[in-house]
N, C-alpha and C positions, 0 to 999 in steps of 0.2 A: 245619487247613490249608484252604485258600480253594481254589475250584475251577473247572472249565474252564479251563488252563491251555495246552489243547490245539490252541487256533484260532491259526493260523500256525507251528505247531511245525514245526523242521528237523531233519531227520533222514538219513543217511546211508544210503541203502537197499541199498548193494550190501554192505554191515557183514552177517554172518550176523546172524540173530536167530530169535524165534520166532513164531507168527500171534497176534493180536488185543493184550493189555497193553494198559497206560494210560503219559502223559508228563506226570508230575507235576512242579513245581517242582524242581527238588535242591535248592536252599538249603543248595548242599556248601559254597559262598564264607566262610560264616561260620567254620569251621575248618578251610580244605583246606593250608595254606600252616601252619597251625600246628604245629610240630617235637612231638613226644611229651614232654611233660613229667613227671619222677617225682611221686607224689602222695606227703606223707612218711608215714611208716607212725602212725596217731592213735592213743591212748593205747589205745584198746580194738577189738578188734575184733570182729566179730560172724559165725560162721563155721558157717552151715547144715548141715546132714549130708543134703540134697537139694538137687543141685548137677546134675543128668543126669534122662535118663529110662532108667526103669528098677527095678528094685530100691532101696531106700534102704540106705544107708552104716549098718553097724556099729559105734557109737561105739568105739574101744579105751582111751579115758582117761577118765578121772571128774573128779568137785568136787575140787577145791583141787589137782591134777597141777600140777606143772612141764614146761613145753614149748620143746623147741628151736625157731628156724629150720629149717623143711621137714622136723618130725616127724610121723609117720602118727598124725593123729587120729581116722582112722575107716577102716575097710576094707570092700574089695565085698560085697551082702548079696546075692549071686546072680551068674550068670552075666552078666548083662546089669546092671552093677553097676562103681564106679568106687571110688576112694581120696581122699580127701582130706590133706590137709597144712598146716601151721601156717606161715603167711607172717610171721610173729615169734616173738620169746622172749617167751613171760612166763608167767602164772598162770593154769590153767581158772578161770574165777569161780563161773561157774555154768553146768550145763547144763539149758535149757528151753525152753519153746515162742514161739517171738518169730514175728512178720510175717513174712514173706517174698514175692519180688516174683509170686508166682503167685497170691497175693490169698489164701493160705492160712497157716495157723499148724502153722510145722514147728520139728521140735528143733535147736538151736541152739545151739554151742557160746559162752559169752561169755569171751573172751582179753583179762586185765589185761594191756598190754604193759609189758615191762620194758626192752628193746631193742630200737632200730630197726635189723634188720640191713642195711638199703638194699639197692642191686639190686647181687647178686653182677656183678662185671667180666667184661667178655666179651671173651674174647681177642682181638685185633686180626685174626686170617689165621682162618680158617674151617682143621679138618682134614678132608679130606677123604677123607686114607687110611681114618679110621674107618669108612665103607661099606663098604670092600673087606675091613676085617677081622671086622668084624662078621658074622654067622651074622644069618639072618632071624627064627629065634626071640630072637636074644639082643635086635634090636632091637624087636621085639613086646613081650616082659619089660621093656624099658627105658620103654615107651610105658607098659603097665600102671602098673609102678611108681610113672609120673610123675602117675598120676590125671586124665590129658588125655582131657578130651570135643568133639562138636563145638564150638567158641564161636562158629561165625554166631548161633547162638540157640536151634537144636534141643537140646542137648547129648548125644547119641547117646554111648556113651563108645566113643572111639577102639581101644581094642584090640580090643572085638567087630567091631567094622564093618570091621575089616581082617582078619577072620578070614572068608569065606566059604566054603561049602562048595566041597569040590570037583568038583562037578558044577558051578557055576557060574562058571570062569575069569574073570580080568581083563582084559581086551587093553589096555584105554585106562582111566586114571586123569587126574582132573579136577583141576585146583589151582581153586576159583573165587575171583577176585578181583573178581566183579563191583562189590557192596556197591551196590546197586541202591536199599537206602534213600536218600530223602530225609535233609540234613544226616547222616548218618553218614560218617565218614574214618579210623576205627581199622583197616582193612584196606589203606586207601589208603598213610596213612602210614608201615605196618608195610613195604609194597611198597617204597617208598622208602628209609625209612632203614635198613632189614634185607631186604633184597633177596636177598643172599645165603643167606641162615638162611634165607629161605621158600623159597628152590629147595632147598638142601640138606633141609630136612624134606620138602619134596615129592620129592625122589630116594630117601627111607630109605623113603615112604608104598610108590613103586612096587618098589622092592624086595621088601619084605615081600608084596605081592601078587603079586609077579615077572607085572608090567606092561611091556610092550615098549615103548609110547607114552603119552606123555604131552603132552596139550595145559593150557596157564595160560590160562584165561579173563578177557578184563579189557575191561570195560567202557569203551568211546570216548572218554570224559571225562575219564578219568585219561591224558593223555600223558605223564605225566615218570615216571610208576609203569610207564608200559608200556617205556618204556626203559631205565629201570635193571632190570624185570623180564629183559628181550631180552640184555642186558650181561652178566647174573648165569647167562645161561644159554649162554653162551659156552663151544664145547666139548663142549656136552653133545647130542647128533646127535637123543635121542630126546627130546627136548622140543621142544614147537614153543608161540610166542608167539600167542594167538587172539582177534585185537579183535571184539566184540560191540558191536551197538547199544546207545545208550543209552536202552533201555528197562526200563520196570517190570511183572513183579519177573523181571526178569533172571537177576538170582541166586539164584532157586528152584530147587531141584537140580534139577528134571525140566526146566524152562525151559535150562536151563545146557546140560544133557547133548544137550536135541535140537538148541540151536542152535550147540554146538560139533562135534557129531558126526552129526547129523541123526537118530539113534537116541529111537524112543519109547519111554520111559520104559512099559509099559501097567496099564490101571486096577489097582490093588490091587496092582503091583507094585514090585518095589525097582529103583535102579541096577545090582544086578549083573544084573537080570535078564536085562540090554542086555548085558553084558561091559563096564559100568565101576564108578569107585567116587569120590565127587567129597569132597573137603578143603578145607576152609576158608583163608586166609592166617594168621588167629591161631593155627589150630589149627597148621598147619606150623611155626611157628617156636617154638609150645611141645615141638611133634615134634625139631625141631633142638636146642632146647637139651636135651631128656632123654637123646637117642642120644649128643651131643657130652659134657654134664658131667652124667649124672645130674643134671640138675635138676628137682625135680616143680614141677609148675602150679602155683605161691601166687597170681602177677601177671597181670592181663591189661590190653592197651590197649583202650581206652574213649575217646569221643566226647561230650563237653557241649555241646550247645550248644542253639539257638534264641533267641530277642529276648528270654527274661524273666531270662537268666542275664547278668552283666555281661560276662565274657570268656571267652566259648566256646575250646576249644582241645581237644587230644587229651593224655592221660592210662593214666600205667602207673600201675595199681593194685593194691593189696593185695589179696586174696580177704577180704572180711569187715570193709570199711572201709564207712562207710554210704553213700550217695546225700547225705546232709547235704555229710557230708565234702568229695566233689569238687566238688561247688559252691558252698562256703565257698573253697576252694583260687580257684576260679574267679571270683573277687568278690562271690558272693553272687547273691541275687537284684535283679532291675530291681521300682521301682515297679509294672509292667503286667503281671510274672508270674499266669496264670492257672492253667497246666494244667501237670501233671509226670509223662511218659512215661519208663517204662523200656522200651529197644529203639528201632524207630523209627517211624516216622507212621504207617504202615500198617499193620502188624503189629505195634505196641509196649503194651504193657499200662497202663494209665493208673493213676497211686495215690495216695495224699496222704501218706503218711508220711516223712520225709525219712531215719527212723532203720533203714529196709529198706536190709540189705546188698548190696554187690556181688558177686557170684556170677560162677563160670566161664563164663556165658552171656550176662552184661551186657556188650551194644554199645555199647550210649550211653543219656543220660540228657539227656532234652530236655526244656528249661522254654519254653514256648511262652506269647506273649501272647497278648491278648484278641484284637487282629487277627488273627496266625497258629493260632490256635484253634476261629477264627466257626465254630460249625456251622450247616449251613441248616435254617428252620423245616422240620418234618416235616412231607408231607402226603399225600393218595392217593396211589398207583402208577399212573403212568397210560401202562403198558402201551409202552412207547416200545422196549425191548429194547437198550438201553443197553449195558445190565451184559451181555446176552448177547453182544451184541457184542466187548467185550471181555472178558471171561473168558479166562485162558491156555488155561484144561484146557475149554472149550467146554462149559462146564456153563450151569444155565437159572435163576439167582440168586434173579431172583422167582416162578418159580414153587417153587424150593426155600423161599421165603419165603412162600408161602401155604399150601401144605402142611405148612410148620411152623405158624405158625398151628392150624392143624383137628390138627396130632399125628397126622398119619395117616404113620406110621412105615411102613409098606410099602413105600407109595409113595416116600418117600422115600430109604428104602435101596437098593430094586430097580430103581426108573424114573430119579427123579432123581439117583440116584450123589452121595448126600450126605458119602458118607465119604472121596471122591478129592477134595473140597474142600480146598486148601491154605492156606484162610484169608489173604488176602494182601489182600483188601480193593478190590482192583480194582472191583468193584461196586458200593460203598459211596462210593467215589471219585467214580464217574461218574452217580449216580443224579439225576435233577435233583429227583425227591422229597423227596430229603432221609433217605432213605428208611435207618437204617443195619442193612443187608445182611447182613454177614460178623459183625456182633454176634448177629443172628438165628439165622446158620448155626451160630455156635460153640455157641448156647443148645441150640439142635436135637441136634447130635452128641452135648450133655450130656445131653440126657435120654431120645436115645433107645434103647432095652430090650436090654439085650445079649443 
């Protein structure tokens, strides 16, 4: 992506938000208007057994198994550990070590499909009695069950994170619907056309924590999401609708929580620390369907888009269908496709393989051209404080960047607070160096000595 994008920006200042961020292009136009298209389920699927963080999944099936639609392929291998499930019928083919989008080689279920079961029908009226008769454990059991993690990108798995202790109460739960990347609209248009299913997942979220208030964070940009969000929440006294700036990264859970409730997040610590707990809009509406029909996670919506792809658009997908797949659906690539990102500009992982699955955790998958791609020549740092400026969490980017350099690991853990980095790239965005920052930082956290 090309940069200073920033000289004449308008911005809405009396919008809460948070200090410093950058205002990147959005380049939402390319899919903001495009309805959720089903992608059809491809002959094979490819279905990781590391889907979360955390412990890895227990395979429970072997070579040559027969498997239903939404049978338990794999189970939690620890407490901080999820489930997985079979998004078709067909035949284990083989289980081994294939790609995966974390640039590492993990075990891998491969599924001959034999049946495309399409997306079960969603009944027309939402029930809503089913909160009131449900118990808070049975809807916890139901979440487990369903094998739902975060899907902004973390993938945290959803039943731990709704379990905290009791010394740490909830008062205030988070719906964020920021989606603060560039070109991503899988949250946007989940807002819109399941509007209700994301408030009803976000009512079962604060039950389960027995949350008194609940605020829906939704970034300025999306007006039609914030009213049909407002519509869906009719009736309900402890929800309140919370426009944010549109700023980046907005929807970084600590960014979320201070500018929706002024509460800081502090170093090393979690959301409940504050008394909240923040939820994704994918994640809620896979919340809604498990408490509503027992449904586990097979499907998530996703986002294609950028200039190298012919028809960008938003996409319910299989768990385990590849990155090829939905941009063949999508017409392919353009003649000027360069670069191929899973997640999105700032924080999305770059890869070449087109045969790496989709996962619980993929947002979108952008093919970017040579234009939308230019990185600027690297050169000195010439000390300008850029990046310090902007930084969310007021960290000191290049000087974490030359002390990675020399590995002098002390310093970096103690002084410069290298591990409250949230990698979001802000830095890296604004350096006029060219300098790439948050690549540096991520190498640093990798190597340094636990």
């Amino acid at each position: 992506m090309g940069r200073y994008f920033e000289k004449g920006y308008q911005t809405n200042k009396t919008l809460k938000s948070f200090p410093q961020g950058i205002h990147p292009h959005e380049y939402k136009e390319q899919a903001q208007r495009e309805a959720i298209q089903v992608l059809p389920t491809p002959s094979q699927l490819l279905i990781p057994f590391r889907q979360h963080i955390g412990a890895p999944c227990r395979p429970v099936i072997n070579r040559g198994d027969s498997v239903v639609y939404g049978q338990l392929l794999a189970e939690e291998g620890g407490f901080v550990s999820t489930r997985i499930h079979a998004a078709a019928t067909g035949r284990i083919k083989l289980l081994n070590l294939r790609w995966h989008v974390n640039g590492r080689k993990e075990l891998t279920a491969e599924l001959d499909v034999a049946e495309d079961p399409g997306i079960p029908r969603t009944p027309d009226a939402v029930d809503w009695s089913v909160l009131d008769r449900l118990e808070r454990k049975e809807i916890l059991s139901r979440i487990q069950e369903a094998g739902i993690v975060g899907m902004g990108g973390a993938g945290f798995p959803t039943h731990v994170k709704l379990q905290p202790p009791e010394t740490k109460p909830i008062e205030i739960a988070i719906l964020n619907g920021c989606e603060c990347e560039p070109y991503l609209n899988a949250d946007n248009r989940l807002m819109i056309e399941r509007s209700e299913l994301s408030v009803f997942g976000f009512k079962a979220v604060m039950k389960v924590l027995g949350a008194k208030t609940g605020i829906i964070a939704i970034e300025s940009n999306k007006p039609e999401a914030a009213s049909l969000m407002k519509s869906a929440c009719k009736g309900h006294n402890d929800l309140t609708i919370s426009i944010l700036q549109t700023k980046y990264p907005q929807g970084g859970e600590k960014m979320t929580i201070l500018a929706a409730t002024g509460r800081r997040v502090p170093e090393g610590g979690l959301p409940m620390d504050v008394g909240t707990v923040v939820s994704n809009i994918g994640t809620s509406v896979a919340i809604a369907e498990a408490v509503l029909w027992n449904r586990p996670l097979t499907h998530r919506v996703l986002t294609v888009a950028g200039s190298g792809v012919k028809k960008p658009g938003n996409l319910l997908v299989p768990i385990g269908a590849t990155i090829g797949n939905c941009i063949e659906f999508c017409g392919g690539l353009s003649p000027d496709a360069c670069a191929l990102i899973i997640g999105g500009p700032m924080m999305g992982l770059a890869i070449t393989d087109l045969d790496v699955p989709v996962i619980k955790t993929t947002s979108g998958i952008l093919v970017l051209s040579k234009e939308e791609y230019g990185l600027p020549d690297e050169s000195a740092c010439i000390r300008c404080a850029r990046c310090v400026d902007r930084c969310p969490l007021s960290l000191l980017p290049s000087q974490i960047y030359r002390y990675a350099q020399r590995q002098d690991w002390d310093v970096l853990k103690k002084d410069l607070h290298l591990l409250n980095c949230m990698e979001c790239g802000s830095c890296a965005y604004v350096c006029p160096a060219g300098i790439p920052l948050v690549q540096h930082i991520r190498v640093a956290k990798a190597l340094l000595p636990k």
